[in-house]
C-alpha positions as CSV (number, residue, x, y, z in Angstrom):
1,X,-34.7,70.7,12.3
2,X,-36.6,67.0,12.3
3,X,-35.0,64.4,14.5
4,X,-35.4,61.0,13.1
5,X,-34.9,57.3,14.6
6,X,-30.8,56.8,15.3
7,X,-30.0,60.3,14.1
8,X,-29.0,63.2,15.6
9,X,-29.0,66.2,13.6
10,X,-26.9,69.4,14.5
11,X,-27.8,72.6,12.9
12,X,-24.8,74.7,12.5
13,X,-24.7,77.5,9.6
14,X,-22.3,76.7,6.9
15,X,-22.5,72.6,8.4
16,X,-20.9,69.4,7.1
17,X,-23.1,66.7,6.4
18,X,-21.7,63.5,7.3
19,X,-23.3,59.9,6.9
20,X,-22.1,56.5,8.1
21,X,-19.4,54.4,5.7
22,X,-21.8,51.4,5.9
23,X,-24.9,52.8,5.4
24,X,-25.0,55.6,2.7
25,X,-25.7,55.2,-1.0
26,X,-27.9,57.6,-3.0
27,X,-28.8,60.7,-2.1
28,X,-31.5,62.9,-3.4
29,X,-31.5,67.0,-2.8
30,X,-34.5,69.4,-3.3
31,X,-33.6,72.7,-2.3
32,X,-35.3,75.0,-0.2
33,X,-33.3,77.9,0.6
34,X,-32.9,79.7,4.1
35,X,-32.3,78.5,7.6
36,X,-34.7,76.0,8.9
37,X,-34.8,73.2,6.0
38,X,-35.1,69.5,7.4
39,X,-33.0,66.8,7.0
40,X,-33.9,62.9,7.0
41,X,-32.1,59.9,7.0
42,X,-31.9,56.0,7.0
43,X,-31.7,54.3,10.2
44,X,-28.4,52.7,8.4
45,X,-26.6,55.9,8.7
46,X,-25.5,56.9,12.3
47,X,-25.0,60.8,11.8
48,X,-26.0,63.8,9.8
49,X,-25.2,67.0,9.9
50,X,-27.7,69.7,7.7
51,X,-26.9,73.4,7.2
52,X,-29.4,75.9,6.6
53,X,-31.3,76.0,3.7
54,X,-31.6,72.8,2.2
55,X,-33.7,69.9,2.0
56,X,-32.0,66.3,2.6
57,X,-32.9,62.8,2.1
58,X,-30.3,59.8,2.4
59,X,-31.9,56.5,1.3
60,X,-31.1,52.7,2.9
61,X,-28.0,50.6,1.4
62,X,-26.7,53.8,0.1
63,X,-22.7,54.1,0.6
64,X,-21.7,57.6,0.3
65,X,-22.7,61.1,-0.3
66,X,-22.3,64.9,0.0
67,X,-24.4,67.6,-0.1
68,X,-24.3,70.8,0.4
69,X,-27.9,73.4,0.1
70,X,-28.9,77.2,1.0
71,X,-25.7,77.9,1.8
72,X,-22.2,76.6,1.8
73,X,-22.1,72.8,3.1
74,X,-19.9,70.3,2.7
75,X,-20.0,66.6,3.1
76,X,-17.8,63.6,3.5
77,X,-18.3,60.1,3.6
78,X,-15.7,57.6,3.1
79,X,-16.1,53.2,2.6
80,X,-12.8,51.1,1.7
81,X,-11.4,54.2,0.8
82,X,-13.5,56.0,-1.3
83,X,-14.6,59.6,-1.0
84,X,-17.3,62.4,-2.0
85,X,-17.4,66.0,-1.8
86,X,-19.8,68.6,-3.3
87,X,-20.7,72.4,-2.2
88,X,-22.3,75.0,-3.6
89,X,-25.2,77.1,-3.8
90,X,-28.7,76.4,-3.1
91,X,-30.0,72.8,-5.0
92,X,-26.9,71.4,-4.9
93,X,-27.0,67.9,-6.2
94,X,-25.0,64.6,-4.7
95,X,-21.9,63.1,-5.4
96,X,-21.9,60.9,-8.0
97,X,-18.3,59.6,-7.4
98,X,-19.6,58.3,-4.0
99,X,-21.6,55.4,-5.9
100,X,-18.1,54.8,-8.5
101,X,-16.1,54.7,-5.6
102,X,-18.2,52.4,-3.4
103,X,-18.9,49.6,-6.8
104,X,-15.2,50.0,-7.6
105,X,-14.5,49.0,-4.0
106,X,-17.6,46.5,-3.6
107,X,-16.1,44.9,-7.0
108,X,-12.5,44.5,-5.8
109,X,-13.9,43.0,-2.6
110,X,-15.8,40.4,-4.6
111,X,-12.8,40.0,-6.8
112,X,-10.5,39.6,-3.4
113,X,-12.8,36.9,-1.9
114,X,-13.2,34.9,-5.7
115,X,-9.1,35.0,-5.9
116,X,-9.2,34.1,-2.1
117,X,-11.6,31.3,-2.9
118,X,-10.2,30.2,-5.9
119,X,-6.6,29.6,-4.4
120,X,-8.2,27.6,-1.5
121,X,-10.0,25.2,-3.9
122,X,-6.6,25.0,-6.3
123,X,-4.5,24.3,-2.5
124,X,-6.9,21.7,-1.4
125,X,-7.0,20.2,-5.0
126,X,-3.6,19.8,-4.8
127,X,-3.3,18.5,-1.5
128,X,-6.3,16.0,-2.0
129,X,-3.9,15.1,-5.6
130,X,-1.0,15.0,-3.6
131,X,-2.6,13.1,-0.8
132,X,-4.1,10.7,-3.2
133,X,-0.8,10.5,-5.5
134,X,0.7,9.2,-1.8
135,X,-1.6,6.6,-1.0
136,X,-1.2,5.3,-4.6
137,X,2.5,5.1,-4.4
138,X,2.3,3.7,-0.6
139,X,0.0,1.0,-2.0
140,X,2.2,0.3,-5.0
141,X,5.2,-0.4,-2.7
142,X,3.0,-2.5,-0.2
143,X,2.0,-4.4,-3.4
144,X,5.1,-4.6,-4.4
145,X,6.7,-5.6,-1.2
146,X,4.0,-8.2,-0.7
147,X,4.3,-10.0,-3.7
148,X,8.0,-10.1,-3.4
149,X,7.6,-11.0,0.5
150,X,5.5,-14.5,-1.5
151,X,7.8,-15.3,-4.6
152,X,10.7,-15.3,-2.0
153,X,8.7,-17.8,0.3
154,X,7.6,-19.7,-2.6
155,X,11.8,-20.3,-4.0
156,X,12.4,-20.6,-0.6
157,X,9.8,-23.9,-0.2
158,X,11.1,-24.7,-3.7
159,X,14.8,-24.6,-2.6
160,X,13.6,-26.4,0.4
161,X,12.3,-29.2,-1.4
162,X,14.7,-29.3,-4.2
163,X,17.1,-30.0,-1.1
164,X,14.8,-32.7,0.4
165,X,14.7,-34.7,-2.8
166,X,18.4,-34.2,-2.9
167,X,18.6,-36.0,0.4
168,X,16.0,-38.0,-0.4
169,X,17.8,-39.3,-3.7
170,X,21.3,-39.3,-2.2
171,X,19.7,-41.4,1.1
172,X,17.7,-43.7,-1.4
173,X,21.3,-44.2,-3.2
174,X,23.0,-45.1,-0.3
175,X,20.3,-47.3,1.1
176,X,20.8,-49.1,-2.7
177,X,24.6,-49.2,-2.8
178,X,24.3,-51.0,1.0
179,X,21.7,-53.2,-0.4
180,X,24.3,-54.0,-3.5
181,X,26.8,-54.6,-1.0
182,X,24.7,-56.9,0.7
183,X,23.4,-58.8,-2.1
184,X,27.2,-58.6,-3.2
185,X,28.2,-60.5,0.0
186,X,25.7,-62.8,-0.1
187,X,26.1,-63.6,-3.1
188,X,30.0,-64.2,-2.7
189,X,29.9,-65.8,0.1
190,X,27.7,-68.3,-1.0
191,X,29.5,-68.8,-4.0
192,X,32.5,-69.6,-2.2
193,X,30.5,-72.1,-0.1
194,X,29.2,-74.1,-3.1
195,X,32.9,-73.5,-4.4
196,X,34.2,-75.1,-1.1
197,X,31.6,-77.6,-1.4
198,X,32.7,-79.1,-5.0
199,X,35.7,-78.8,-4.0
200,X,35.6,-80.6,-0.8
201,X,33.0,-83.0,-2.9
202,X,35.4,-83.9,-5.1
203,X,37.9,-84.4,-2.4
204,X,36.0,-86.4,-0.5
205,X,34.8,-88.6,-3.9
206,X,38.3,-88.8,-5.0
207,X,39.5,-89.9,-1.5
208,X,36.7,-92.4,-0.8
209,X,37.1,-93.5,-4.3
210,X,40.6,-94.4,-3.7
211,X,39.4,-95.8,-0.5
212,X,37.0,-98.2,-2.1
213,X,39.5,-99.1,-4.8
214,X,41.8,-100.2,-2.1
215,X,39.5,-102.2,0.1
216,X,38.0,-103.2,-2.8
217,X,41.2,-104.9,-4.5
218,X,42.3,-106.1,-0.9
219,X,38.8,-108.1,-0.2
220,X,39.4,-109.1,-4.0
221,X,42.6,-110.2,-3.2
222,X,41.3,-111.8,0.3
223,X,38.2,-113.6,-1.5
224,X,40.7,-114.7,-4.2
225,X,43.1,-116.0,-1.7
226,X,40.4,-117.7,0.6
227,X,38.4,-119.5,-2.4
228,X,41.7,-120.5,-3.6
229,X,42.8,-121.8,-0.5
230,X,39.5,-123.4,0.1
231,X,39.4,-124.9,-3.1
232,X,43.0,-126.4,-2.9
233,X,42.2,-127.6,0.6
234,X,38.8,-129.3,-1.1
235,X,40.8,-130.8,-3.7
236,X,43.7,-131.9,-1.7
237,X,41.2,-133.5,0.8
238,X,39.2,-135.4,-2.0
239,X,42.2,-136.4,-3.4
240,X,43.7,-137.7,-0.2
241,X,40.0,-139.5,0.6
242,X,39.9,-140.8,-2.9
243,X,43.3,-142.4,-2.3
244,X,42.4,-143.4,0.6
245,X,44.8,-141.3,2.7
């Protein structure tokens, strides 16, 4: 038997030819009866095992095969689970359920890692929607908050001034009322002074009227008296000098 690159070969009568999981896919047989055939394979497959009699060639990227030639051999190769045998006489041709086997396992591999993939994108789709649903609410209630924080500042500064101009009035009407009071004062007092001025006017008047009157009739009554008196006296003396007295 041929030794080839990565194999070793074992020639036993009646052998089982065994090729790697990884490495074995198609396998074509030509028999050639008797002890002594060769037997080749891949560098992909790690061991074979040939009996006598046949003529084997296992081919690169193949999964799995068994053959059996010039005798009785048997063969098992196994990937994800899958499985070939054949044996029989000389010519003996390869498993064909190696190849079902290995697709129907490559396809639920490819269908595990799609399902795998597709529920990653759907969990980071909805954690980027829920993540993004979060941030909207979070900047709703800092909207929200914010804009009440300002319409409570602004009734505050309107309270604030609603209760300055109700200081402001109620100051401006007592500053009024004490100007009122004032001007009410004033205004008595000098009413009552110009009262107590006519009145003592007309006091006075009617006393120094009475006054005159009096000094008035008395120098009357003096100048009356005295121009009487004179006169008399002037007559009386004329008369006497006329008479010669």
């Amino acid at each position: 038997m041929a030794r080839t690159h990565n194999l070793k070969i074992l020639l036993l009568a009646g052998a089982t030819l065994a090729l790697s999981p990884a490495a074995v896919a198609q396998v074509s047989v030509g028999a050639s009866g008797g002890f002594g055939g060769n037997a080749s394979a891949s560098k992909e497959s790690s061991q074979t095992a040939a009996g006598g009699g046949g003529s084997v060639s296992a081919q690169a990227g193949s999964t799995n095969a068994s053959i059996s030639g010039g005798g009785s051999a048997n063969g098992n190769a196994s990937n994800r689970g899958a499985s070939g045998n054949s044996g029989g006489g000389l010519g003996g041709a390869a498993n064909t359920n190696a190849i079902t086997n290995a697709t129907t396992a490559a396809t639920g591999t490819a269908n595990q890692t799609r399902d795998r993939a597709e529920g990653a994108a759907g969990t980071v789709a909805a954690k980027a929607e829920a993540a993004k649903s979060a941030t909207v609410s979070s900047a709703q209630q800092a909207k929200a908050g914010a804009t009440g924080a300002v319409q409570g500042a602004v009734q505050t500064a309107k309270q604030s001034g609603q209760s300055t101009g109700d200081a402001a009035q109620s100051a401006a009407g007592s500053a009024q009322g004490a100007a009122a009071a004032n001007v009410t004062q004033d205004a008595t007092a000098a009413l009552n002074s110009a009262v107590s001025g006519e009145i003592a006017g007309s006091i006075n008047g009617a006393v120094a009227g009475e006054i005159a009157a009096s000094v008035s009739k008395e120098v009357s009554n003096a100048i009356k008296t005295g121009i009487a008196n004179d006169v008399s006296a002037n007559i009386a003396k004329d008369v006497r000098g006329g008479l010669g007295f």
